[in-house]
TIROBA-526490 format. One line per 3 residues: for each residue y, z, x of C-alpha. Coordinates in nm, 2 decimals, decimal comma. Layout:
BEGIN
Y/Z/X  ...
//
This chain:
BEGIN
1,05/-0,53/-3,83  0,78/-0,68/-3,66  0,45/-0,54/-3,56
0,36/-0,54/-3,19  0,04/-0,48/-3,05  0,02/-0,25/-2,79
-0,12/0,09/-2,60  -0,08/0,45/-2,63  0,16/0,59/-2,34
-0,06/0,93/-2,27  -0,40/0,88/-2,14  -0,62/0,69/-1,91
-0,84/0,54/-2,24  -0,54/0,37/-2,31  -0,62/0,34/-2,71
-0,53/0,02/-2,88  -0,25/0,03/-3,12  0,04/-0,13/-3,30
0,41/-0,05/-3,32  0,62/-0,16/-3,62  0,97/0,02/-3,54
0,85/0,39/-3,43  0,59/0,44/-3,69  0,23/0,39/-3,52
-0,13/0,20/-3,71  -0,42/0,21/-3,47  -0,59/-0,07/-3,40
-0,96/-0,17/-3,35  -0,95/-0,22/-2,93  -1,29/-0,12/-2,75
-1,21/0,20/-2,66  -1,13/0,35/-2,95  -1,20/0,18/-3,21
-1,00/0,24/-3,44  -0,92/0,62/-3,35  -0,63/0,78/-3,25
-0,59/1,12/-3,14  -0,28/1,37/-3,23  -0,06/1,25/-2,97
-0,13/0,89/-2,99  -0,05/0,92/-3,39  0,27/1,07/-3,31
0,36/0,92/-3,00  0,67/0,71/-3,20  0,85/1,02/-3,26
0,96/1,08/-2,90  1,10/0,70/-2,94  1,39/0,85/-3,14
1,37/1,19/-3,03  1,74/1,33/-2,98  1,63/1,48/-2,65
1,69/1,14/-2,52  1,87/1,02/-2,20  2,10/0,77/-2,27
2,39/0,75/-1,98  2,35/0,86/-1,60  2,45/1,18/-1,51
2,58/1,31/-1,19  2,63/1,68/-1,05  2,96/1,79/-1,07
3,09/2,18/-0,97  2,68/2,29/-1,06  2,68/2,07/-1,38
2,56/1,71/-1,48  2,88/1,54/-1,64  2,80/1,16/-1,75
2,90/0,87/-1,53  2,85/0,49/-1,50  2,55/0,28/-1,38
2,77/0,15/-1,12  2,93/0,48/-1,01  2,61/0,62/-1,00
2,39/0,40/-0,81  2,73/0,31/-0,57  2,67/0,70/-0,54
2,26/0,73/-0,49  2,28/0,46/-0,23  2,58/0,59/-0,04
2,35/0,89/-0,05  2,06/0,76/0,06  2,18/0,58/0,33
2,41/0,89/0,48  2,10/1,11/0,51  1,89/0,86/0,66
2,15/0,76/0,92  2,16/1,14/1,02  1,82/1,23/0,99
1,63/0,89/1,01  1,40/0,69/0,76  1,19/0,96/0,68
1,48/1,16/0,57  1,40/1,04/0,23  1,14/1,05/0,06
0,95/0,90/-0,28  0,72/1,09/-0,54  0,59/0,84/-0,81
0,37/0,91/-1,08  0,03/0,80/-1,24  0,23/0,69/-1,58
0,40/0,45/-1,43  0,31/0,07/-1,49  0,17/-0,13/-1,22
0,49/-0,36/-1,18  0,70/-0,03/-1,12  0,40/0,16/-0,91
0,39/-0,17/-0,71  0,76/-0,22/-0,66  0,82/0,17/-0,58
0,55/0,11/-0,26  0,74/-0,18/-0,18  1,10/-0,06/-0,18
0,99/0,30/0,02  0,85/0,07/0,27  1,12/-0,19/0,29
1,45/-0,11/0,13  1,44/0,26/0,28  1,15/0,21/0,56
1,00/0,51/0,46  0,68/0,68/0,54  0,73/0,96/0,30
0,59/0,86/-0,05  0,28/1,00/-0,22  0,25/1,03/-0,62
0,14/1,29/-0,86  -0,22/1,10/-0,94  -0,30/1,29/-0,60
-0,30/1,62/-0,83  -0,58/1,42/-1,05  -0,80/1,13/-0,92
-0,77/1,15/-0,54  -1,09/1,34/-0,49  -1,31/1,09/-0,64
-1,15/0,83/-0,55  -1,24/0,91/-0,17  -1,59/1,00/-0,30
-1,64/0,66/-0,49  -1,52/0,46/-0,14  -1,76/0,67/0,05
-2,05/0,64/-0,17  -1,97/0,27/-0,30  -1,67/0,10/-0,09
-1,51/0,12/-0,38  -1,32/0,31/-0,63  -1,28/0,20/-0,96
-1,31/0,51/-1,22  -1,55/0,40/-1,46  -1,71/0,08/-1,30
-1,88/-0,02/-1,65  -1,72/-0,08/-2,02  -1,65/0,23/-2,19
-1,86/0,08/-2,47  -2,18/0,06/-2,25  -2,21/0,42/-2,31
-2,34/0,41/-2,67  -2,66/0,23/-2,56  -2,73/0,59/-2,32
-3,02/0,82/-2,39  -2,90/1,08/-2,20  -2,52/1,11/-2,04
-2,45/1,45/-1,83  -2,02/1,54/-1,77  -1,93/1,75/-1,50
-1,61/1,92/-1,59  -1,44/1,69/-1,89  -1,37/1,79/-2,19
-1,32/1,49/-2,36  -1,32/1,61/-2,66  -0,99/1,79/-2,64
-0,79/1,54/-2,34  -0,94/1,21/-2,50  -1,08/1,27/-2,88
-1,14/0,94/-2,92  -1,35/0,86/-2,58  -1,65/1,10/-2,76
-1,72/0,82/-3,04  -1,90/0,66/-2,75  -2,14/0,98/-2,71
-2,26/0,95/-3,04  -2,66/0,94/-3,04  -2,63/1,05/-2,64
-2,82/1,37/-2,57  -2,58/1,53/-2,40  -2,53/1,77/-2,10
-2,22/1,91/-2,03  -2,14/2,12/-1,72  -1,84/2,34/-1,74
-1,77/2,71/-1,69  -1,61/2,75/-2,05  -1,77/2,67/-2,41
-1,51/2,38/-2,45  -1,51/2,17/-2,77  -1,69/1,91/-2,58
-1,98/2,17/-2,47  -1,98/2,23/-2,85  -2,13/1,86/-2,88
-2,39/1,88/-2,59  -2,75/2,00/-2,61  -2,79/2,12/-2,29
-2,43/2,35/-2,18  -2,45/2,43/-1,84  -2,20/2,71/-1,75
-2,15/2,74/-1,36  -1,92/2,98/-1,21  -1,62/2,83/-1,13
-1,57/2,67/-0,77  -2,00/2,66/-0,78  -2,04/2,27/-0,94
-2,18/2,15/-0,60  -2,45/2,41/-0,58  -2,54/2,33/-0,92
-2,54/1,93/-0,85  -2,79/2,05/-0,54  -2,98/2,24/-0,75
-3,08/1,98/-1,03  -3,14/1,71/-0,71  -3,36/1,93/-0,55
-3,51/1,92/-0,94  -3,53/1,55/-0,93  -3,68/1,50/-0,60
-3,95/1,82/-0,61  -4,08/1,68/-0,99  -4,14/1,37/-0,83
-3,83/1,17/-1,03  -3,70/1,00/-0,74  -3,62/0,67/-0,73
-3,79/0,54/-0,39  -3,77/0,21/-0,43  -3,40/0,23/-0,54
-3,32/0,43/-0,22  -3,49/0,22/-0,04  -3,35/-0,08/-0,13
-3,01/-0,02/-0,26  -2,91/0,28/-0,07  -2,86/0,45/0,29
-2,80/0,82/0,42  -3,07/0,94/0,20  -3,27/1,12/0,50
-2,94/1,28/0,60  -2,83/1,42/0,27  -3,17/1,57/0,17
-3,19/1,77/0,52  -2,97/1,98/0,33  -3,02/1,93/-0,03
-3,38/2,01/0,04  -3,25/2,39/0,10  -3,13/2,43/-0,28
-3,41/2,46/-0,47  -3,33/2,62/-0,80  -3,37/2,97/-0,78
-3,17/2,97/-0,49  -2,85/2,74/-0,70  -2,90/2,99/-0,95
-2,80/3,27/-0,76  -2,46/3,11/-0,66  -2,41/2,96/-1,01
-2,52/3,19/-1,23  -2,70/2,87/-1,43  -3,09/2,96/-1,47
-3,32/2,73/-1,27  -3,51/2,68/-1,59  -3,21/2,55/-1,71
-3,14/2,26/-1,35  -3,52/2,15/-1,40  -3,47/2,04/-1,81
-3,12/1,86/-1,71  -3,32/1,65/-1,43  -3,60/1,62/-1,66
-3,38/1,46/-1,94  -3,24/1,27/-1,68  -3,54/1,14/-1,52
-3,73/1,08/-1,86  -3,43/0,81/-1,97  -3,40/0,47/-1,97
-3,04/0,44/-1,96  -2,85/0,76/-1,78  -2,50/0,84/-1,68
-2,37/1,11/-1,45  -1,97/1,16/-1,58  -1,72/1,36/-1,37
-1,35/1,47/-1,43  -1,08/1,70/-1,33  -1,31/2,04/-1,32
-1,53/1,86/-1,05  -1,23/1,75/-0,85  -0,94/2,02/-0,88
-1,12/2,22/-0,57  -1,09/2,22/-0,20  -1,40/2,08/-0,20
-1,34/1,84/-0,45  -1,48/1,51/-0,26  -1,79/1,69/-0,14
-1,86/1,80/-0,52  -1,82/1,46/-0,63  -2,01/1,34/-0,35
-2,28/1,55/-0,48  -2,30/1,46/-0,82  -2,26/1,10/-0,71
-2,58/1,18/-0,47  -2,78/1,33/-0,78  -2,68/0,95/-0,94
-2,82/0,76/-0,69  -3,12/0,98/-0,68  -3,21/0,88/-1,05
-3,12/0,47/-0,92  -2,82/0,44/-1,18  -2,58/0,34/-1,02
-2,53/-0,07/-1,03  -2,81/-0,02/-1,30  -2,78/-0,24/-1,68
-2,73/0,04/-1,90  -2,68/0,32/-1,66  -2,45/0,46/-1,40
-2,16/0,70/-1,23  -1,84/0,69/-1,34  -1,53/0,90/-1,32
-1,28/0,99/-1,66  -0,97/0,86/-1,55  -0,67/1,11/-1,67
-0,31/0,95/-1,68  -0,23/0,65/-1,81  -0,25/0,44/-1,53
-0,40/0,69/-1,29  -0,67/0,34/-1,23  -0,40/0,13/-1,14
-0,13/0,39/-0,98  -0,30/0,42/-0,68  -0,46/0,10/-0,65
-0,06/-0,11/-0,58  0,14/0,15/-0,31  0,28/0,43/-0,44
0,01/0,64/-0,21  0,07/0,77/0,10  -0,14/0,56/0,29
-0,21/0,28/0,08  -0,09/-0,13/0,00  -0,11/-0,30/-0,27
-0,49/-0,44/-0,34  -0,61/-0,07/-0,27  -0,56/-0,21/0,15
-0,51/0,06/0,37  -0,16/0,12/0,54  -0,32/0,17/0,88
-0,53/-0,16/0,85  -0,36/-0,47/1,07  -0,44/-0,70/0,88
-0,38/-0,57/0,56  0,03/-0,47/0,72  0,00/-0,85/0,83
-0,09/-1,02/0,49  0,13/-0,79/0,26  0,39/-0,82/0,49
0,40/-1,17/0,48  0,41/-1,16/0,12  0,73/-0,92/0,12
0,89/-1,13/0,43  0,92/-0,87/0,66  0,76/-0,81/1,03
0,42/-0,61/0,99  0,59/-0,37/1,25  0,83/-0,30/1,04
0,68/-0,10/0,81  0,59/0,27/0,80  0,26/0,41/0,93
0,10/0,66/0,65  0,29/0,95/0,52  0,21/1,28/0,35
0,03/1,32/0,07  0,19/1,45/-0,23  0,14/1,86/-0,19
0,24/1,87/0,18  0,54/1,65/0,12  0,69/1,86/-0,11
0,63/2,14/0,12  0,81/1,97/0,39  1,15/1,89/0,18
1,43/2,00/0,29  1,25/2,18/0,64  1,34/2,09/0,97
1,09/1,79/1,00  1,07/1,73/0,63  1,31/1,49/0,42
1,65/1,61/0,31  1,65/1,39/0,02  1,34/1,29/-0,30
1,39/1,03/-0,55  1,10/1,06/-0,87  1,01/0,84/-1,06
0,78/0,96/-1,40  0,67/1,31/-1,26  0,74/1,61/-1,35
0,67/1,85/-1,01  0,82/2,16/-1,09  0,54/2,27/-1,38
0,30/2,03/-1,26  0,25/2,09/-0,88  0,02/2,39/-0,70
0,25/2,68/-0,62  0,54/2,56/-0,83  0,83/2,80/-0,77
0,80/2,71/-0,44  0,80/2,34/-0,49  1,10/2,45/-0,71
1,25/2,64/-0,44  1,20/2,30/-0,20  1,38/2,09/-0,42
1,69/2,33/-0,47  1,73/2,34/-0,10  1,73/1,94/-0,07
2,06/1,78/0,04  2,00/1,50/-0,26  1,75/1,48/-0,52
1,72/1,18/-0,73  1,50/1,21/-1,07  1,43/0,88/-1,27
1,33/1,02/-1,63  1,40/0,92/-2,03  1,44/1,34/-2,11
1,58/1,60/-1,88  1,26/1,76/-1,77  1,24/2,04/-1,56
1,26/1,85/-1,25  1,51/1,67/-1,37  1,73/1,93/-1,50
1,77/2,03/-1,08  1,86/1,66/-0,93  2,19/1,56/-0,82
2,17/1,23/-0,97  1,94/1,19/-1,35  1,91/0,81/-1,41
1,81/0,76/-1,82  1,50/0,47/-1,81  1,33/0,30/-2,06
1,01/0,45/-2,27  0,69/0,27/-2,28  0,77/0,07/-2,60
1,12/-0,07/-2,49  0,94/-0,24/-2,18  0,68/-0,50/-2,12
0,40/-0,40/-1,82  0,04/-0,35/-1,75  -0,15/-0,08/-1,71
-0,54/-0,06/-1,61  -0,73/0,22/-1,78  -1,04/0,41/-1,71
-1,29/0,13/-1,72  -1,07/-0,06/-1,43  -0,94/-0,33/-1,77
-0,58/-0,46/-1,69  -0,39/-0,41/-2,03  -0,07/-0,52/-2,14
0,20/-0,28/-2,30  0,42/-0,50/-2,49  0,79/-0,38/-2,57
0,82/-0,34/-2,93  1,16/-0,23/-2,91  1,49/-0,26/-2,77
1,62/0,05/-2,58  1,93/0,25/-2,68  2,24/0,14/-2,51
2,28/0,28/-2,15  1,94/0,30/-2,06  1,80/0,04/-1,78
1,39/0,00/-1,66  1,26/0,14/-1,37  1,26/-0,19/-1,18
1,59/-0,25/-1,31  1,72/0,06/-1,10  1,50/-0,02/-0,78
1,67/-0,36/-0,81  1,99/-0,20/-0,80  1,96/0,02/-0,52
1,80/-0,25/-0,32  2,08/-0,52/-0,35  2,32/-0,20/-0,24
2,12/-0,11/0,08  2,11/-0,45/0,16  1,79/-0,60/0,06
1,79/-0,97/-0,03  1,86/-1,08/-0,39  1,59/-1,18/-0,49
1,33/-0,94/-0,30  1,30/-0,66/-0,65  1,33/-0,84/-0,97
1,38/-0,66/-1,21  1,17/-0,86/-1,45  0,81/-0,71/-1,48
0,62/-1,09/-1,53  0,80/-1,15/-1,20  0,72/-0,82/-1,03
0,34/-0,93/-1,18  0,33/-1,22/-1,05  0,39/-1,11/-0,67
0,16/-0,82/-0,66  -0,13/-1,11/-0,82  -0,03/-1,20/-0,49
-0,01/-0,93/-0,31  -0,38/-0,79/-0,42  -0,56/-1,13/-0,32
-0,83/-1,03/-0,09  -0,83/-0,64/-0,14  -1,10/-0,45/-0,33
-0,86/-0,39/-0,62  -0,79/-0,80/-0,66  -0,59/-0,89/-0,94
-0,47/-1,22/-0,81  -0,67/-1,39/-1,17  -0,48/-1,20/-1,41
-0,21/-1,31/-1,58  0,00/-1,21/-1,85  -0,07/-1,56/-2,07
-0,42/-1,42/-2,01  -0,38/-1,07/-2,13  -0,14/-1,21/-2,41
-0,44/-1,40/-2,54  -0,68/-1,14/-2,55  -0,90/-1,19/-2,23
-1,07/-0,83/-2,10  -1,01/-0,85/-1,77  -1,16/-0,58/-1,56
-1,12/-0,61/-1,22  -1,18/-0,79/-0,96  -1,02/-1,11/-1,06
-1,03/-1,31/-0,77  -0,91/-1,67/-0,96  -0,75/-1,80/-1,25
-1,09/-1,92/-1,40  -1,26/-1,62/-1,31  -1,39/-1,38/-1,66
-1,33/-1,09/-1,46  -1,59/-0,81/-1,35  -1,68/-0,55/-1,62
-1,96/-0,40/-1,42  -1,96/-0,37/-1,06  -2,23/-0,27/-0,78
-2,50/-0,52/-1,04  -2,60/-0,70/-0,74  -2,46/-0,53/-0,41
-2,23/-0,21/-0,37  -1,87/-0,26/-0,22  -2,03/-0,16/0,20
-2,05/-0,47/0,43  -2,41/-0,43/0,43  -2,46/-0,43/0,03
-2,61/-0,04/0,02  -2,46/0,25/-0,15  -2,44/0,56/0,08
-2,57/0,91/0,00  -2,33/1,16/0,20  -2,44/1,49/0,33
-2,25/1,78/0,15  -2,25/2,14/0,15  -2,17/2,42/-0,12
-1,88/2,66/0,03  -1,73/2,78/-0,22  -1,39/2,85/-0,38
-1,13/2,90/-0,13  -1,01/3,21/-0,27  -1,26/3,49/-0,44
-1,20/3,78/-0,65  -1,12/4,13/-0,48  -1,05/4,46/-0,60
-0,63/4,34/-0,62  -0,71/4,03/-0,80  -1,08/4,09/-0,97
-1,09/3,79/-1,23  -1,10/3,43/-1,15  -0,86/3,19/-1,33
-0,88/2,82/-1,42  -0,66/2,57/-1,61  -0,66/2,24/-1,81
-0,49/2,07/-2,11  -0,52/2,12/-2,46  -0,58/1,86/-2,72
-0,20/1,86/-2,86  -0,05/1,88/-2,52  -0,03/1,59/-2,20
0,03/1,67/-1,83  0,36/1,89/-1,80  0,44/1,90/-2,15
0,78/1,74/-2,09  0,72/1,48/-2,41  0,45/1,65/-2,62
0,65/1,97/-2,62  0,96/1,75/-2,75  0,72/1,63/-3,06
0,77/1,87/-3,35  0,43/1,85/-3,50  0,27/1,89/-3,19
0,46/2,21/-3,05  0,41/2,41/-3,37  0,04/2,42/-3,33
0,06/2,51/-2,96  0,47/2,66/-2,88  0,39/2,85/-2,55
0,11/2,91/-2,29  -0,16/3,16/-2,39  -0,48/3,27/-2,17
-0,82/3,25/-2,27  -1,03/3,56/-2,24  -1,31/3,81/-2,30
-1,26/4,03/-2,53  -1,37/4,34/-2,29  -1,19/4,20/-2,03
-0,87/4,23/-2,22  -0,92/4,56/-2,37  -1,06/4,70/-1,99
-0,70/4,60/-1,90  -0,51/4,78/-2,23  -0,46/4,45/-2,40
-0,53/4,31/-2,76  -0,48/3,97/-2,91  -0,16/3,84/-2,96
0,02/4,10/-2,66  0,21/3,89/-2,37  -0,03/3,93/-2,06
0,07/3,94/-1,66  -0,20/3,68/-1,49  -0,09/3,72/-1,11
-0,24/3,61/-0,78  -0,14/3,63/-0,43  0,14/3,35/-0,49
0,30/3,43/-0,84  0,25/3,55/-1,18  0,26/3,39/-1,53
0,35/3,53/-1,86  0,09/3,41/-2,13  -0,02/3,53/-2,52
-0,33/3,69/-2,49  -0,64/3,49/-2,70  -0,99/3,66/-2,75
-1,25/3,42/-2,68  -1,58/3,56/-2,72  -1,81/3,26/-2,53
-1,60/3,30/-2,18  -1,72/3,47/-1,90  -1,56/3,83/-1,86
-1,45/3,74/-1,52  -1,32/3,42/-1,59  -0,96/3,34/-1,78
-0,79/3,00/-1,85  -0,49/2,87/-1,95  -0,33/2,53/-1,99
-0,07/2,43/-1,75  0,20/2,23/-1,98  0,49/2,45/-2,02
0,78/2,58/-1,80  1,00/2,84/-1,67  0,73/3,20/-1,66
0,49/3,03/-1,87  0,40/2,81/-1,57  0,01/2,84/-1,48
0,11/2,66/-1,17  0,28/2,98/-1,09  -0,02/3,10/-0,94
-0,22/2,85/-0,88  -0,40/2,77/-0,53  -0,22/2,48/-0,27
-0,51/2,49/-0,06  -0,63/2,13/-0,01  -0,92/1,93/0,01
-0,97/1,82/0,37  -1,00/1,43/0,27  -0,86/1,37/-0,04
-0,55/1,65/0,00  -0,61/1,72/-0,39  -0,53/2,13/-0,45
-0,75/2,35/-0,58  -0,58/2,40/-0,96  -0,96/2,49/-1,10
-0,99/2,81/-0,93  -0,80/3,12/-0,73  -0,85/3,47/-0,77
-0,59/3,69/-1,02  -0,54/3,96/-1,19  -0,45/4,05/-1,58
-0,24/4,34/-1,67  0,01/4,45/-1,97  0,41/4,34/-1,93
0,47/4,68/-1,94  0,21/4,74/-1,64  0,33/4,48/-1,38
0,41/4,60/-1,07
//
């Protein structure tokens, strides 16, 4: 067998590795150098795992029963086209997924807009990156996660993360925080907080107060950056009218963080030479996700370190290619190059690249959350085809979502097991794993990478692009309009990108085959690529970052006397997204076999339960069934659990669908509950 150098398929750090059959050798690539965690070591079990799908299967009498490629897509695109003769092009919609490769995200944008001429297609990286994206393209005109080298961050003095817990969701990322005085912000005494020396504990849903609170610190110690502002930035007069009402003491009183506590973060801060202010998923998971951002972005520019040598903002990137998901089409409103749907010339360029009338395509859709509300309603679509999600654990309110999907006239699901989702379709298609198919991904640092197939796929099993190929030919698309060959598909979106923000018309694979880094943009064939952005001038037509104007609210939902605790979820380290391949991995699901909730001992014994007992966590939506765990460092009104596993043990059960009113990303981080025995629900 030969050995083929490739990329983990789980997260967003994308770790450097090499495949000889299924077994796995890390190799020494930038970002982890050398390091695997759990899942990447045994991510070539699921490669042979006999939970495979290896033929198409089709609902008969309530029951999948096996059929042909050919009878099967005949059948999809028979389908398709009924339901959208009746009920129009929106009758059907699309929900992609962050795991996805750029030739497939790519391709999926292009076929909802022109094989089906749909509107409605949105993706699950709206559940994880949407918030500070639209806080990184107000503050910068741009949104790439981390717009520096992961590597940069071992030369930091001080580097403060605002709800990541790398530690656990990307072991190998914390190599890089080696030697950093650290300050972590996050409600919970994570693994990561374990590492910092400064652990600042804000109640949950309170991050922005608490990002107000340390500017206010900055600014009133006399750490601001004026000649930074004044050169590099604009809005600054606008955003202090009211950050210059959080002093401390007052962000103490919403966040429960001591002021003492805001004044030594901005001092460490202040006092370095080269600074970074991280977020993730706790920052963004609210209803006010892209004003918390916005404010921890704010407290960035304060210090000047943004578009700074050896200091800056950046955002953890979660899936795989959560970067480049949302940078090609799969969004609702977006076209390939990270163009906006609703911009004329953007529909005029890309559309000349497809060869179709700009008219002819779709205005924006919905965004993930509201379109799976709307299936199957009057005004909704009657049909969904997924590709590489996994909605029915994974989205806000998720028996509902459930619920939607059972009432659908046709529902499609791509997938290579039967997840959960795709236990309910009409129509399961079997598609290739990430070793059994060449593609790029772009991780966290914005780096386009190359996942080479190192294997042949079991017989019956076709790609992604393969199957969009298919169904294009049979709704009458031009032959040679979806290749199914991912060079090919690469080569038109290099294309396709030239001239957006997210420009990867330099790439190449005979570049990334020979080793090149190339972060974008790449605006030319000779061009090295762009592995720090915002050095000279920030993404806005006039050059100038912008501070924007936020304001603390609050969680959307807060305790009462019904539902007196407050709940928040994440991942664990042996677990990734839904669970619907870690959970398949032996090794991995014996250390963690079903969800359990985190909480204070008191707490749990105020409410007759002790370690170990099966708990009722209920809100105003649902309730979940969890294994109790004492944990002594959490708050007693606070509780977590992870959300990767089905059926009761959903977390997403109860979880909030209110939405952020710009980036539409739900509030998973926070919503009021309760805790009783099994014996005591109601």
């Amino acid at each position: 067998m030969t050995q083929v150098e490739t990329h983990c398929p789980y997260c967003a750090l994308q770790c450097g590795m090499s495949l000889e059959g299924t077994r796995v050798t890390p190799r020494d690539f930038p970002v982890n150098a050398g390091g695997l965690c759990q899942k990447g070591w045994t991510s070539g079990s699921l490669l042979t795992s006999p939970r495979r799908l290896t033929t198409p299967m089709l609902r008969v009498n309530g029951a999948l029963e096996p059929v042909s490629w050919d009878f099967a897509l005949d059948h999809v695109a028979r389908k398709l086209a009924e339901i959208q003769g009746e009920h129009g092009p929106d009758g059907v919609a699309i929900f992609g997924g962050g795991g996805l490769t750029n030739e497939k995200a790519y391709l999926l944008g292009k076929f909802a807009r022109v094989a089906l001429g749909t509107s409605q297609i949105d993706y699950n990286g709206r559940f994880c990156m949407s918030s500070a994206a639209a806080a990184g393209i107000k503050a910068f005109g741009a949104d790439r996660g981390m717009p520096f080298p992961v590597t940069d961050l071992k030369n930091a003095d001080v580097v403060l993360l605002a709800g990541a817990n790398p530690a656990e969701t990307m072991p190998p990322f914390t190599q890089h925080l080696r030697g950093t005085d650290l300050i972590v912000v996050d409600p919970r005494r994570t693994p990561t907080a374990e590492l910092a020396s400064l652990h600042l504990a804000p109640a949950p849903g309170t991050d922005l107060a608490l990002a107000l609170g340390i500017l206010h610190a900055v600014v009133e110690s006399g750490h601001l950056d004026r000649s930074y502002v004044d050169d590099r930035t604009s809005g600054f007069a606008e955003m202090w009218r009211i950050a210059a009402s959080w002093w401390p003491e007052r962000a103490e009183r919403v966040t429960g963080v001591s002021a003492a506590d805001m004044r030594l973060a901005a001092e460490k801060l202040a006092a370095a030479r080269n600074a970074y202010v991280l977020t993730a998923r706790g920052t963004e998971q609210h209803a006010t996700g892209t004003a918390t951002v916005g404010a921890w972005i704010n407290l960035a520019l304060s210090l000047g370190l943004p578009g700074r040598p050896g200091s800056g903002y950046g955002c953890l990137t979660g899936q795989g290619n959560g970067q480049g998901g949302r940078e090609h089409g799969q969004k609702a409103d977006q076209l390939p190059g990270y163009r906006k749907l609703d911009d004329p010339a953007a529909r005029e360029y890309v559309a000349s690249v497809w060869g179709v009338d700009a008219d002819s395509l779709p205005g924006p859709g919905r965004s993930a959350t509201e379109l799976l509300e709307a299936l199957g309603q009057e005004n909704g679509p009657k049909a969904l085809m997924v590709f590489g999600s996994n909605v029915v654990v994974s989205a806000p309110r998720s028996q509902r979502v459930q619920d939607r999907l059972s009432g659908l006239d046709f529902l499609v699901v791509a997938d290579f097991v039967l997840s959960e989702t795709a236990a309910l379709a009409d129509v399961v298609l079997p598609v290739t794993q990430w070793a059994e198919e060449d593609g790029t991904l772009t991780n966290l640092e914005g780096r386009v990478l190359l996942r080479r197939k190192a294997l042949t796929p079991p017989p019956g099993v076709r790609s992604d692009l393969d199957v969009l190929n298919g169904l294009a030919l049979r709704l009458g698309q031009p032959e040679n309009r979806f290749p199914a060959d991912a060079e090919t598909v690469f080569e038109e979106l290099r294309i396709a990108s030239k001239g957006g923000i997210a420009d990867y018309s330099g790439v190449s694979y005979d570049r990334l085959r020979a080793g090149e880094a190339l972060h974008w943009p790449v605006p030319a064939d000779d061009h090295p690529g762009t592995p720090r952005m915002f050095l000279e001038s920030f993404a806005h037509p006039d050059g100038r970052a912008r501070f924007v104007p936020v304001e603390h609210t609050g969680p959307a939902e807060l305790p009462d006397d019904e539902f007196p605790l407050q709940a928040t979820t994440g991942r664990v380290l042996q677990h990734y997204q839904s669970g619907a391949q870690t959970r398949l991995i032996g090794e991995l699901n014996d250390v963690v076999p079903e969800v359990f909730v985190e909480v204070h001992p008191d707490t749990a014994k105020r409410a007759g339960l002790e370690e170990g007992d099966r708990a009722v966590v209920r809100s105003r939506r649902g309730e979940t069934v969890a294994r109790v765990r004492f944990t002594q460092s959490l708050k007693p009104d606070l509780i977590f659990l992870p959300f990767h596993f089905p059926g009761e043990q959903r977390a997403n059960l109860f979880t909030n669908p209110a939405l952020d009113p710009v980036s539409r990303m739900p509030e998973f981080k926070v919503c009021a509950v309760s805790l009783s025995t099994v014996d005591g629900a109601a």
